[in-house]
C-alpha positions in Angstrom: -142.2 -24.1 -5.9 -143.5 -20.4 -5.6 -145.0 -19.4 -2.1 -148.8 -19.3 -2.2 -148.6 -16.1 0.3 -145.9 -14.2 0.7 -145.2 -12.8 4.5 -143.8 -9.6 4.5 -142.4 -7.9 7.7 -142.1 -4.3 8.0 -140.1 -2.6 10.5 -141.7 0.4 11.7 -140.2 1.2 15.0 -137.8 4.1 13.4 -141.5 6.3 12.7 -140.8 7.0 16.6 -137.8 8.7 15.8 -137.3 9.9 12.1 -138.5 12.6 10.6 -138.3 14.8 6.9 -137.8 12.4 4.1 -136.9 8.8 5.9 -139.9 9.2 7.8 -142.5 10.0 5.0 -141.1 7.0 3.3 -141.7 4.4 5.3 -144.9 6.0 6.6 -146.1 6.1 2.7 -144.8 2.9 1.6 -146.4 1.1 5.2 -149.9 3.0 4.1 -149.4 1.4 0.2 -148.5 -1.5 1.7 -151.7 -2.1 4.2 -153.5 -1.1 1.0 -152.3 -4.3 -0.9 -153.0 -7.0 1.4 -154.0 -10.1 -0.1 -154.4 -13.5 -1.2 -151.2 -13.3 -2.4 -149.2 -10.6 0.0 -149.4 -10.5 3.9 -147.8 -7.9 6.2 -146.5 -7.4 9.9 -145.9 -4.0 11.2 -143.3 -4.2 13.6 -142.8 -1.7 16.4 -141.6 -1.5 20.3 -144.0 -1.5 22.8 -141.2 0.9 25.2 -140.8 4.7 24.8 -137.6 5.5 22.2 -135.1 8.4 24.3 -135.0 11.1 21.8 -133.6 13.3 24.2 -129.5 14.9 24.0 -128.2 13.3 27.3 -124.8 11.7 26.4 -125.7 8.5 28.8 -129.5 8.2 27.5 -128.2 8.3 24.0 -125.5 5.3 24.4 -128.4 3.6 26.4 -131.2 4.1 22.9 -128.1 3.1 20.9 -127.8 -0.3 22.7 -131.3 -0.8 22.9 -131.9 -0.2 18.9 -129.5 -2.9 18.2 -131.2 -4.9 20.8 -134.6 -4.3 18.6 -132.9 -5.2 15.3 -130.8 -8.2 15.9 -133.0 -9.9 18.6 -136.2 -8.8 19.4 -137.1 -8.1 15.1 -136.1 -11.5 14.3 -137.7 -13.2 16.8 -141.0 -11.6 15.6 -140.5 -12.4 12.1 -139.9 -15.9 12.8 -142.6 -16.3 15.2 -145.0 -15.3 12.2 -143.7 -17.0 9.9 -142.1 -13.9 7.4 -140.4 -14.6 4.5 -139.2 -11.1 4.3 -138.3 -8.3 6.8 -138.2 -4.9 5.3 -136.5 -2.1 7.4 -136.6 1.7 5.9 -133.3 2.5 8.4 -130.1 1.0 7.2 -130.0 -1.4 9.5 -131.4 -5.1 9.2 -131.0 -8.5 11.5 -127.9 -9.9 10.7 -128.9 -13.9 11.5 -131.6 -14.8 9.2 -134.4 -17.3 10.8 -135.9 -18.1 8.1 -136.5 -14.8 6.4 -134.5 -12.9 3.9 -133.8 -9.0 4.7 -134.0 -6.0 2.4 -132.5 -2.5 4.0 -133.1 0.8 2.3 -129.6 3.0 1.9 -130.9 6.4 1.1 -127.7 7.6 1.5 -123.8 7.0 1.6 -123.7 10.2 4.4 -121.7 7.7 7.0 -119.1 7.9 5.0 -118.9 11.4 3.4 -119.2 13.1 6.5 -118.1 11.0 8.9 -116.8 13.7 11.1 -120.8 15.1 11.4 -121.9 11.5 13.2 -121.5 10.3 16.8 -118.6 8.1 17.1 -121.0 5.0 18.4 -123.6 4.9 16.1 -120.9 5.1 13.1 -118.9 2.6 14.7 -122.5 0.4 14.6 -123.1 1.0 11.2 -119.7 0.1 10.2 -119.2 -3.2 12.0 -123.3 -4.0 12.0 -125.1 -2.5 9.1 -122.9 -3.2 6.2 -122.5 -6.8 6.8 -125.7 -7.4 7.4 -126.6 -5.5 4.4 -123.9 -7.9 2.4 -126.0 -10.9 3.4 -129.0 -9.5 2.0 -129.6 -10.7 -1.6 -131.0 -7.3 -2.7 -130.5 -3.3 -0.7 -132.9 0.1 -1.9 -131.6 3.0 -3.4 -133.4 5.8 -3.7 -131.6 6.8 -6.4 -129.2 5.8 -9.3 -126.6 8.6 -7.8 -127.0 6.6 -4.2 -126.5 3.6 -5.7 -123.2 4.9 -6.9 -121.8 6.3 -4.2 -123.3 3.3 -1.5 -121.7 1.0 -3.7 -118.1 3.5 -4.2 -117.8 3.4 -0.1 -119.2 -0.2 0.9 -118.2 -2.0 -2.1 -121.3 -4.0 -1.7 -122.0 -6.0 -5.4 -123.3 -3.2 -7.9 -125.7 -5.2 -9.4 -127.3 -5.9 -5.7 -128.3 -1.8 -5.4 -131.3 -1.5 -6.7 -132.6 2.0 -6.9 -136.4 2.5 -6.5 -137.5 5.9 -6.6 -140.2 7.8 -3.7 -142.5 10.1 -4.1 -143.8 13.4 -2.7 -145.4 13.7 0.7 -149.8 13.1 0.3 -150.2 16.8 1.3 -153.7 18.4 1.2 -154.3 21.0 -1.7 -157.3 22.7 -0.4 -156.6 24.0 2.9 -159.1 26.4 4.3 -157.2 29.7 5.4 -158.4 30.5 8.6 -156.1 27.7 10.2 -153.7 28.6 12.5 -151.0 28.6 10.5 -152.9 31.5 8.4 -152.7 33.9 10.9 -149.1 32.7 12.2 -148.2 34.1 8.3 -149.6 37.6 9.6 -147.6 37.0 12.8 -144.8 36.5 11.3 -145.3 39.2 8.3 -144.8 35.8 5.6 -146.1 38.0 2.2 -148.5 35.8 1.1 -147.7 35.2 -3.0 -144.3 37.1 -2.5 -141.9 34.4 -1.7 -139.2 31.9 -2.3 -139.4 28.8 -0.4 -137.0 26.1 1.2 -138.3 23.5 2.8 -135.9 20.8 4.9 -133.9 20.5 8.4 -131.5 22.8 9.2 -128.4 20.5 8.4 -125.4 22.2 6.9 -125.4 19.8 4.0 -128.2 21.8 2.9 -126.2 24.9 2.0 -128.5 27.3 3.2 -125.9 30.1 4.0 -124.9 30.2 0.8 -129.0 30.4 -0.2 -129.4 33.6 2.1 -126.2 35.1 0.4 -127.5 34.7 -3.0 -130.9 36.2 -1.8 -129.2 39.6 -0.2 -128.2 39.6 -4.2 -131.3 39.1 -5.6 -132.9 41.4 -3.3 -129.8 44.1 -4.4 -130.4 43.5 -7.9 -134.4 43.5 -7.9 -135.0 46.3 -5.2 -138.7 44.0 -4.7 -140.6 42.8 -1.7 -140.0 38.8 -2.3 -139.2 37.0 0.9 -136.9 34.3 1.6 -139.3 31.4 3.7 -136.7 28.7 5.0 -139.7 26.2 6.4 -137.6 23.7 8.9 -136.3 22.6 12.4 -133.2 22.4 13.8 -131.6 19.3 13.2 -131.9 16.7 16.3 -128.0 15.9 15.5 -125.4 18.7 17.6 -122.8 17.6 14.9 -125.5 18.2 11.6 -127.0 21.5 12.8 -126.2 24.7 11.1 -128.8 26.6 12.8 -126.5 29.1 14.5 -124.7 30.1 11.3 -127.8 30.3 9.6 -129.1 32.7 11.6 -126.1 34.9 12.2 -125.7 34.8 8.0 -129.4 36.8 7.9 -127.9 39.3 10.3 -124.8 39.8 8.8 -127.1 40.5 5.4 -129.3 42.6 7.2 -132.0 40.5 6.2 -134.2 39.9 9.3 -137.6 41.3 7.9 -136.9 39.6 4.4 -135.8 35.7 6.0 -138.5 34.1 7.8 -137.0 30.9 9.8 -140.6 28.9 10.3 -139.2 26.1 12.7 -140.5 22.8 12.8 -144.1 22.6 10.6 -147.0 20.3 10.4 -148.3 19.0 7.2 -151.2 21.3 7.3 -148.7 24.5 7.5 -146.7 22.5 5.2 -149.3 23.0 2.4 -150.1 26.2 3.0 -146.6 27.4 2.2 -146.6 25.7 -1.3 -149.7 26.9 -1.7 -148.5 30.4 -1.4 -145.2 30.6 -2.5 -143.5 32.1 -5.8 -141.1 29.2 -6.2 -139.1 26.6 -4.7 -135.0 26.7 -4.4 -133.0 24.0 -3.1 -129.5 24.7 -2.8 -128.0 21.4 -1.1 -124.5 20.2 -1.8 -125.9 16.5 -1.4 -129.0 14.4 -0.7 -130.4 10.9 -1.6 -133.2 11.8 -3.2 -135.0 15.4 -2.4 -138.4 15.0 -1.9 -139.2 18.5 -1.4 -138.5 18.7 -5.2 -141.5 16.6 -6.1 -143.6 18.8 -3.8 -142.6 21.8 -5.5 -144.3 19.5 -8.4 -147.5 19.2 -6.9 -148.4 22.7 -5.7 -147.1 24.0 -9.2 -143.8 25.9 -8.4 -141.1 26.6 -10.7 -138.3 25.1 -9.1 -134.8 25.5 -8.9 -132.1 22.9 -7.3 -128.6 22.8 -7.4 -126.6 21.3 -10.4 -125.3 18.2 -8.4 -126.0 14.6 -6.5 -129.1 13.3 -7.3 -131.0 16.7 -8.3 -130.8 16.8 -11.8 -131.7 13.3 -12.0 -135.4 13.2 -9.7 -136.1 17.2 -11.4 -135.0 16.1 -15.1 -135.8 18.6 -17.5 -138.0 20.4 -15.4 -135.9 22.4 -13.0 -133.0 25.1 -14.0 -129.9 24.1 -11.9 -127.5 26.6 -11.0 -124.1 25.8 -8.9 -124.3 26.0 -5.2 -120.8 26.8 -4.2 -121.4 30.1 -6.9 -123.5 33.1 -4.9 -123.6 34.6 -7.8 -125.2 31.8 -10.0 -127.4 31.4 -7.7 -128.5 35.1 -7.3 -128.8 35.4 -11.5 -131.0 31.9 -11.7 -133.3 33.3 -9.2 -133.3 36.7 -10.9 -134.2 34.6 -14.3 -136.9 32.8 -13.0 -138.5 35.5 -11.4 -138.7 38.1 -13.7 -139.9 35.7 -16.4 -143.5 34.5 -16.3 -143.2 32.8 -19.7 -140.2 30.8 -18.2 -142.0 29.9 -14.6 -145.3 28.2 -17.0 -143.1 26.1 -19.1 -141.1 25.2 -15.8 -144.6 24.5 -14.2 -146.3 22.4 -17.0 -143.1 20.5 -17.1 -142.6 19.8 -13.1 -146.4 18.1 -13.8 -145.4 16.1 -16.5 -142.2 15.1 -14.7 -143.9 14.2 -11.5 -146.0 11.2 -13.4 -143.5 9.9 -13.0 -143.4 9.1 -9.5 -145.8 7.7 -6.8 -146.6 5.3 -4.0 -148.2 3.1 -5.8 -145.2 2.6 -8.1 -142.8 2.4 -5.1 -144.4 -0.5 -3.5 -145.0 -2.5 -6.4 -141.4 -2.5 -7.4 -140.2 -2.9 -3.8 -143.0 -6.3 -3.8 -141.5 -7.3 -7.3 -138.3 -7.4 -5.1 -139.1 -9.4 -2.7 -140.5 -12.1 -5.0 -137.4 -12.2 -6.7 -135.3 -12.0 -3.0 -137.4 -15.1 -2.4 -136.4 -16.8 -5.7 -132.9 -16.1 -5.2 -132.8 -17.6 -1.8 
């Protein structure tokens, strides 16, 4: 017999600690999901009532470590069955491994864990290991965020292929019209940003990311072009020691004498965030892996030609709308930047198609697949 509600909860606690894509995920989906209450759909927001340690002392880290595990496989479940959910959704990998009544869907955006397992604190990849993976085994159904995730998540856990399900996400809800006498308008003329004259990156400073290589394909470009374009890398540091490639960043646009021509924003709100697509000549990302790539769907919105390497899960979110180029190749880098620029005809087709393309994605979409989902998570239990 079908449920006449169905009780969905959501785990929210990880908003206190994520940030860049994982955390405009879940804070869209929660939104979409408060959105579509109902006769038919119900939904808890789960979070802690106690402060999460986000600081870098070794002993304070171990302690949040214990205490998130603490959250997910006693103090979550007990919620849920105390109101009764028939699901528990969690945005973070990890899910309660005893069910109480309730079925659990985790999201994998990534198989990261295990590709560079070397960039991860020992403890929390010992935790997913010998926690997160089972518990995602018992689950009838895990997210994707992509068909190229689902590959690899099911390559390294050899969790059943047909339980993946990829669901796409979409860009960030960024304001269009932002009125330029905000701070971050006169932070541009601080920071001598060319307003209209540059290339823009937008993500944490993770070495995945490639940037490095980016900045030595711009000293190219700027060679080859003799212009005044500007390289904007909008972005913090990574929170992880092992994940940050701030410092080699940094010494790659000195040893390019490239100082005046790299701007290195540092963490951004939304507000600044729209400003710099607003503003910007294009969009490159160079990464050597992601999950998905948000920031290529933002590039969408604020019509940029965009440009994305020619690997992972790229080509697939950017379709026919983005030119790839290699990201181990400086050079191909350097001449698809080069191409794009100097060819207006090229950066309108690229522009009408990244709008086109992005139809294809939205919040709205998202959560109804991930509800469709459930229901059949429900029938399969």
């Amino acid at each position: 017999m079908p449920l006449k509600k169905l009780v969905i909860g959501v785990d929210i606690r990880d908003l206190r600690i994520s940030k860049a894509g994982t955390r405009t995920s879940l804070e869209e989906i929660s939104n979409q999901f408060r959105k579509m209450t109902s006769e038919k759909y119900q939904f808890y927001f789960f979070d802690t009532m106690i402060p999460v340690y986000t600081g870098t002392n070794k002993v304070g880290k171990i302690i949040e470590h214990i205490r998130f595990q603490l959250w997910k496989q006693i103090i979550l479940p007990l919620k849920a069955w105390r109101t009764h959910c028939n699901i528990i959704f969690c945005n973070d990998y990890f899910v309660p491994y005893i069910h109480l009544g309730y079925t659990t869907i985790p999201v994998f955006h990534d198989a990261f864990f295990y590709e560079y397992p070397k960039q991860y604190n020992s403890i929390w990849l010992y935790f997913f290991k010998k926690i997160a993976v089972p518990a995602a085994k018992k689950s009838p159904f895990i997210i994707a965020q992509s068909k190229y995730s689902k590959e690899r998540i099911h390559y390294f856990t050899n969790i059943d292929y047909d339980k993946i399900i990829p669901v796409y996400v979409a860009p960030k809800t960024l304001e269009k019209s932002i009125n330029k006498s905000t701070t971050f308008f006169n932070e541009i003329l601080r920071t001598k940003i060319y307003i209209n004259h540059y290339i823009l990156h937008v993500g944490t400073l993770e070495k995945r990311k490639n940037i490095p290589n980016l900045i030595k394909a711009f000293a190219i470009f700027k060679s080859a072009t003799n212009n005044n374009i500007q390289l904007v890398l909008a972005g913090q540091k990574s929170s992880k020691e092992l994940l940050d490639d701030y410092g080699t960043i940094i010494e790659t646009i000195t040893e390019c004498n490239l100082s005046n021509d790299v701007i290195v924003t540092g963490y951004i709100t939304n507000n600044d965030l729209s400003m710099l697509y607003s503003n910007a000549l294009a969009y490159i990302f160079p990464s050597v892996n992601e999950g998905f790539g948000v920031p290529v769907l933002e590039a969408f919105q604020f019509n940029l030609p965009t440009l994305v390497s020619n690997n992972t899960c790229l080509p697939e979110i950017g379709g026919d709308a983005v030119i790839t180029f290699n990201p181990y190749d400086i050079e191909d880098i350097a001449d698809k930047l080069i191409t794009v620029i100097n060819n207006k005809n090229l950066q309108k087709e690229m522009i009408t198609k990244g709008l086109k393309r992005l139809e294809e994605f939205s919040w709205e979409k998202t959560a109804n697949q991930l509800l469709t989902i459930f229901e059949e998570a429900i029938e399969k239990k």
